[in-house]
C-alpha positions in Angstrom: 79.4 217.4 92.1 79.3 213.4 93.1 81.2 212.7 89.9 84.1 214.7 91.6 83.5 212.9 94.7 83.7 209.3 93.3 87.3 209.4 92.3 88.6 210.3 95.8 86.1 208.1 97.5 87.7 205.0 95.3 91.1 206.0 96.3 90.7 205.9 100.0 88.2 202.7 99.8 92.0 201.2 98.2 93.5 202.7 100.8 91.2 201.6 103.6 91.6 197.9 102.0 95.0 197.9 102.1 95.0 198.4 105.8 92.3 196.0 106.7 92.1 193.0 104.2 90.2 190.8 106.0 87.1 193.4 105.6 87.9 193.7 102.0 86.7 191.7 98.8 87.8 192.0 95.3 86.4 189.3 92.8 84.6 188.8 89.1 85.1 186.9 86.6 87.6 186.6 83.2 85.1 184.8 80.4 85.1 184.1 76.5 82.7 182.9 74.0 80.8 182.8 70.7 77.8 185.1 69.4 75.4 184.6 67.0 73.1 186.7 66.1 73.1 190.1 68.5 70.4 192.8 70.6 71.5 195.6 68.3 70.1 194.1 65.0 73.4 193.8 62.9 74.0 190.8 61.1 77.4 190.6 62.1 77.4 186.6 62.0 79.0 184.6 64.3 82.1 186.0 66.2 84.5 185.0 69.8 83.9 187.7 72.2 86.1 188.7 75.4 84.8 190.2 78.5 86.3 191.3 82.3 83.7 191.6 85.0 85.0 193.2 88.7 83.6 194.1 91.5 85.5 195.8 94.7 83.9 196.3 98.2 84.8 197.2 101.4 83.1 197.4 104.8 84.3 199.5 108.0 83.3 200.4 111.4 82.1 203.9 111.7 80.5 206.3 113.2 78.4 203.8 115.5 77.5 201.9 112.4 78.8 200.2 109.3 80.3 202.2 105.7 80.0 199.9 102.7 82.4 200.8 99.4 81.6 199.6 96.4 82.4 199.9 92.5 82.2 197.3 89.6 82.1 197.2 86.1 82.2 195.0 83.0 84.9 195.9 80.0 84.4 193.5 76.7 85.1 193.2 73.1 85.5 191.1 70.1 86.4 191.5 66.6 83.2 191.7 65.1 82.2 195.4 64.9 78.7 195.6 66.4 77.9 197.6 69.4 76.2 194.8 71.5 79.5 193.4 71.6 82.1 196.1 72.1 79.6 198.2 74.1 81.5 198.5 78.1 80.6 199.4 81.1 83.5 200.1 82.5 82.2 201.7 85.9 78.3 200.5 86.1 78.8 201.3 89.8 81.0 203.2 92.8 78.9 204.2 95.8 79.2 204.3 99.7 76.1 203.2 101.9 76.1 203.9 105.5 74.1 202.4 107.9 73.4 202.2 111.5 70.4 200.9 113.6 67.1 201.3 111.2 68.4 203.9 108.9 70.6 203.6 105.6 72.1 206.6 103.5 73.8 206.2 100.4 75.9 208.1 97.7 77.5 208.0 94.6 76.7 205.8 90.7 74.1 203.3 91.8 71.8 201.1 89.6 68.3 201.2 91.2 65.7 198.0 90.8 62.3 198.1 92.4 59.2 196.2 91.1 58.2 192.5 92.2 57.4 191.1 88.6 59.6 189.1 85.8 60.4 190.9 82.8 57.0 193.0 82.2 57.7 195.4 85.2 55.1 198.4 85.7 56.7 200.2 89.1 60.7 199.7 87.5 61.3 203.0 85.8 64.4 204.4 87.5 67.6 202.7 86.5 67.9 202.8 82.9 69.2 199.6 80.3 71.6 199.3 77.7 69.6 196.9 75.4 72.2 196.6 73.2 74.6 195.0 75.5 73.9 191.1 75.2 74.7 189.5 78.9 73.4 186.5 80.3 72.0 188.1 83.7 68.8 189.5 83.4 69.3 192.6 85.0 73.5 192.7 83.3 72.4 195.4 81.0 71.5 197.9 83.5 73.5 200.9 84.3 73.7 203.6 87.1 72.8 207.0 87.9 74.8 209.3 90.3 72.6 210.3 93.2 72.0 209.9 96.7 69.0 207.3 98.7 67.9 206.3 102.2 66.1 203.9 104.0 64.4 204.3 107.2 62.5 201.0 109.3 59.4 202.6 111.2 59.3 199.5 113.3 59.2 195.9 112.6 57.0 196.4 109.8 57.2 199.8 107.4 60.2 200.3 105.6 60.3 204.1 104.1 63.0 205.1 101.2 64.0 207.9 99.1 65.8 209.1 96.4 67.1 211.6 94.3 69.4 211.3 91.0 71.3 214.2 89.5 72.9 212.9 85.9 70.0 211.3 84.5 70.5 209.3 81.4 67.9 207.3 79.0 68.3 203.6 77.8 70.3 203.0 74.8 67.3 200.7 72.1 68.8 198.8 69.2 69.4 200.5 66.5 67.4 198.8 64.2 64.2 199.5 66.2 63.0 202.6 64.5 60.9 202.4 61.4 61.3 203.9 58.5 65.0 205.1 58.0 65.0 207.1 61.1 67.6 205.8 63.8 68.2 206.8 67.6 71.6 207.6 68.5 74.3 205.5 69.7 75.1 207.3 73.5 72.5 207.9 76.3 70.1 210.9 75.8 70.8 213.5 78.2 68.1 215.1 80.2 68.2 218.2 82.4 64.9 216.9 84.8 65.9 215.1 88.2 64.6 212.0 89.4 62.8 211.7 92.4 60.7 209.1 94.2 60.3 206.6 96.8 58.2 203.8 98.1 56.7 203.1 101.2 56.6 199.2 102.0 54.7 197.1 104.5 55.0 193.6 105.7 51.4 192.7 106.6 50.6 189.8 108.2 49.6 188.1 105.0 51.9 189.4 103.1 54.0 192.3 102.0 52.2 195.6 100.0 54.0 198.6 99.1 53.0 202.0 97.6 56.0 203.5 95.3 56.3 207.1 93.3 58.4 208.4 90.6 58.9 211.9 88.9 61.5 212.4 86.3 63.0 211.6 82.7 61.5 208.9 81.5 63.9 205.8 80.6 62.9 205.4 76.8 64.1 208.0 74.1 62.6 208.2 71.2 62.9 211.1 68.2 60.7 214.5 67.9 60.2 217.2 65.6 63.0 220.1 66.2 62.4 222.7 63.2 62.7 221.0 59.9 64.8 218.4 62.0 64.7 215.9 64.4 66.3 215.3 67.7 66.3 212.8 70.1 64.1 213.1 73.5 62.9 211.7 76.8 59.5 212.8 78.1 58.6 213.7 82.0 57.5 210.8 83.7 55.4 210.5 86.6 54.4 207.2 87.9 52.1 206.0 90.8 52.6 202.4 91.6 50.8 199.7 94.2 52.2 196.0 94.6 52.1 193.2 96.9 53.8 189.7 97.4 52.8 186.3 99.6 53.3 183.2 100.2 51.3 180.1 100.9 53.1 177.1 101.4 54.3 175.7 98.2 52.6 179.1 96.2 53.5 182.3 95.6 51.8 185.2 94.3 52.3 188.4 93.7 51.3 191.3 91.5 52.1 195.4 90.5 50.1 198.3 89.1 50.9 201.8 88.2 49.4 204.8 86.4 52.2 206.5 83.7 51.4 210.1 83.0 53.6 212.0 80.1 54.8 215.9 80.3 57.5 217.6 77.5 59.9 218.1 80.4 63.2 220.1 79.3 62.6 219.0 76.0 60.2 220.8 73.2 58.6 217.9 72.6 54.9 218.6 70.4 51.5 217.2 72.4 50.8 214.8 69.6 54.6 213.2 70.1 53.7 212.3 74.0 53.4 208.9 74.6 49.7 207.9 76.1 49.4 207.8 79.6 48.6 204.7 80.5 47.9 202.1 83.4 49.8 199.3 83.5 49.6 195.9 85.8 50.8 192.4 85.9 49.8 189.8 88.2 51.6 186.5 88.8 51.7 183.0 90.2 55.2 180.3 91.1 54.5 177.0 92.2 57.4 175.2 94.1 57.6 171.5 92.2 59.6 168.5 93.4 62.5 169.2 94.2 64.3 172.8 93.1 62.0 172.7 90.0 59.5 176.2 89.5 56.8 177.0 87.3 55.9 180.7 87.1 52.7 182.3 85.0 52.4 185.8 84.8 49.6 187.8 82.8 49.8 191.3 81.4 47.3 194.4 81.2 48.1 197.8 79.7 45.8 200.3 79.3 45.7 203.8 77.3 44.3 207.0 78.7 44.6 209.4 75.9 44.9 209.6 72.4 47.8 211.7 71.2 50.2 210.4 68.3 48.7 211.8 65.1 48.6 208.8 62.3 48.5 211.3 59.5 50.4 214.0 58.4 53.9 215.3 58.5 54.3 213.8 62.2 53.3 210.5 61.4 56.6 208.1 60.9 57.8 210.4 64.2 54.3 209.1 66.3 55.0 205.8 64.8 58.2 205.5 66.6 56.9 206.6 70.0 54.1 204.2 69.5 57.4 201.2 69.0 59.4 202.4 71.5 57.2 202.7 74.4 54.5 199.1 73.3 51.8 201.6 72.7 50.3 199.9 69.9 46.6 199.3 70.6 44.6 201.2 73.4 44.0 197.8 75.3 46.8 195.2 75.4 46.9 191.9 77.2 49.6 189.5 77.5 50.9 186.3 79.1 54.1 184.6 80.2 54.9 180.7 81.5 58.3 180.4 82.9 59.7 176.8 84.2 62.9 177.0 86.0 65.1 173.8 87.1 68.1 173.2 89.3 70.2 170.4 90.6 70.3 169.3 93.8 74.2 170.3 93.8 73.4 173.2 92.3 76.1 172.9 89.8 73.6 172.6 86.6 70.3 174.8 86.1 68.5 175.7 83.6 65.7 178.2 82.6 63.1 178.4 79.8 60.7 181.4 79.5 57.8 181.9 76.5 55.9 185.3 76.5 53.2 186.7 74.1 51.5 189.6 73.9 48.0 190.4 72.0 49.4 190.4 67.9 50.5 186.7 68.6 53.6 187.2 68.6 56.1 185.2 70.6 59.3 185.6 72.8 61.2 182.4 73.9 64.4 182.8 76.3 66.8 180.4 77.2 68.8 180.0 79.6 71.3 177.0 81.2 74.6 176.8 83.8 76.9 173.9 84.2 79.4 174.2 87.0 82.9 171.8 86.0 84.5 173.5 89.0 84.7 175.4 91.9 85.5 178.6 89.7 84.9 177.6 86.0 81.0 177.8 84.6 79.7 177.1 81.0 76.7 179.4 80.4 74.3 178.8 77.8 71.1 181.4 76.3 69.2 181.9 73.5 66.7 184.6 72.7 64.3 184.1 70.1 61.6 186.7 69.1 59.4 186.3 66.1 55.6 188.0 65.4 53.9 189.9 62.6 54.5 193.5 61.9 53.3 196.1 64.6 53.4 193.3 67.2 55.6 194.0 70.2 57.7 191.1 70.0 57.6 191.3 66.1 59.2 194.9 66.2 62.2 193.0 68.0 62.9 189.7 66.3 65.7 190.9 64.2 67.5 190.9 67.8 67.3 187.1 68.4 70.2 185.8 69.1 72.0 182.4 70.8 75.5 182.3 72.2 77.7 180.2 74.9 79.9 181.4 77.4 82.7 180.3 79.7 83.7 182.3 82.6 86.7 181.7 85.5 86.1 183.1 88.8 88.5 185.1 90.9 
């Protein structure tokens, strides 16, 4: 039902544009560059990619309050022939938002971020990723969801909000995640559970806490036992999830926790192919350096309640790959990132450097830089490097390093 209503509801935000430019904005970026290396593990060497970014909003009086539009999108594509490339997301977005006094109500494909940690994220299990599509944004490979979501202030101080999603879609892993010679399939997995959830958030006077909930398909598919087949699966998720965030002067520090608990959901999916519920947590510290300079550490905890992949026996390579897809490798796990993040004081250079390990050793180092020649022309620079021993979390993935530079005209 709101994928009939987006079409019309883009036409008249045109429409509405047309007739009042001045509270219209239509901008994004053209960019090219050069790939090595790629997040879907293909060695597809070293190839000039294309890519159109665009993003359309418009805001109006109405009603007593204010009506948002918005849609945007990214379209690319190269001559090599590897998803992680060619992959587009041609409409990642097109909602309305309406809001007036302490209360906002919105409608329509929207990509959903919660949590207050880097990378390792325990409460961020709504909007799902496309991990094969290589961007240099952290959050670029997310795409949305078509449901509706509020927000209502109780005061100065609580902030309650809602929501519930209708087409719910899994993430899209590499392809070369899977062991053995099993592979997931290229498209979204399709579930027939709703999302549902919210968080209630308060801004203390020592800092902000917040108390969130979740009940739905969970984002990770993975493969499970249909007949003498297999098919391709999301589990019921329902998380539970406390953070908080403050700052003291030059510090800050915040931190996240939440309890994951597995169910089939609409799928047949066998006891022993359930991922392990399990409690997750990070906790974090930035330091504000001379200057615009940061240095960040984060350490990470994750905890197994229950034991039910079977290592022997006809299920085993399928409970080996929920046990790689969802990190589930040892029943304690405890991990660690140091980030350090510079910037000019003209802002026109920056430059970002992250290293992360979890308990096997293993090792993830991103990279990121910006260099501004003009008003609208940027030169982006990142490199992802992933390396560890067999059964490792980062080890699984380090056939997805890869290093590229981009150069993108604003519009």
């Amino acid at each position: 039902m709101l994928q009939r209503l987006l079409k019309p509801g883009l036409l008249l935000s045109a429409a509405l544009a047309a007739a009042a430019p001045a509270r219209a904005e239509f901008n994004g970026y053209f960019a090219t560059g050069i790939q090595g290396g790629n997040a879907n593990f293909t060695d597809s060497g070293t190839g000039i990619f294309g890519r159109l970014n665009y993003r359309f909003s418009h805001s109006m009086d109405a009603a007593g309050g204010t009506l948002d539009l918005f849609t945007g999108g990214t379209v690319q594509g190269s001559g090599r022939e590897d998803r992680a490339i060619n992959e587009t997301q041609a409409l990642r977005e097109a909602y309305a938002e309406f809001q007036a006094g302490s209360f906002t109500l919105g409608a329509g494909r929207h990509v959903h971020v919660q949590g207050v940690a880097d990378g390792f994220i325990p409460t961020d299990v709504v909007s799902p990723r496309n991990f094969r599509f290589a961007v240099y944004e952290e959050q670029g490979n997310r795409f949305g969801s078509d449901g509706i979501w509020g927000t209502v202030f109780l005061g100065s101080n609580v902030t309650l909000s809602a929501y519930a999603y209708t087409n719910t879609r899994s993430s899209v892993l590499p392809q070369g995640i899977y062991p053995g010679a099993l592979s997931l399939p290229d498209e979204p997995v399709e579930s027939d559970d709703q999302a549902y959830g919210g968080r209630i958030g308060w801004a203390a006077g020592f800092g902000d806490l917040g108390i969130s909930v979740y009940s739905g398909p969970a984002n990770l598919p993975y493969l499970s036992a249909d007949g003498a087949g297999v098919q391709p699966v999301v589990p019921h998720l329902f998380m539970a999830g406390a953070d908080f965030d403050l700052v003291r002067g030059a510090w800050r520090f915040y931190g996240e926790a939440a309890l994951h608990e597995y169910k089939p959901g609409s799928f047949a999916i066998p006891a022993a192919l359930l991922p392990e519920d399990e409690v997750q947590a990070v906790l974090g510290a930035e330091r504000e350096l001379a200057g615009t300079s940061r240095l960040a550490v984060q350490l990470f905890w994750r905890d197994l309640q229950t034991s039910r992949s079977s290592g022997a026996g006809p299920l085993a390579p399928l409970a080996a790959g929920v046990r790689t897809v969802y990190g589930q490798y040892e029943d304690r796990q405890t991990g660690s990132s140091l980030s350090y993040t510079w910037e000019s004081d003209d802002t026109r250079r920056s430059a970002e450097a992250t290293v992360s390990s979890w308990f096997e050793d293993d090792l993830y180092v991103r990279l990121r830089g910006k260099y501004r020649l003009g008003s609208q022309s940027v030169i982006y620079l990142y490199a992802d490097w992933l390396d560890g021993p067999a059964g490792s979390p980062y080890g699984t993935l380090k056939d997805s390093s890869n290093i590229g530079i981009e150069y993108r005209i604003f519009f």
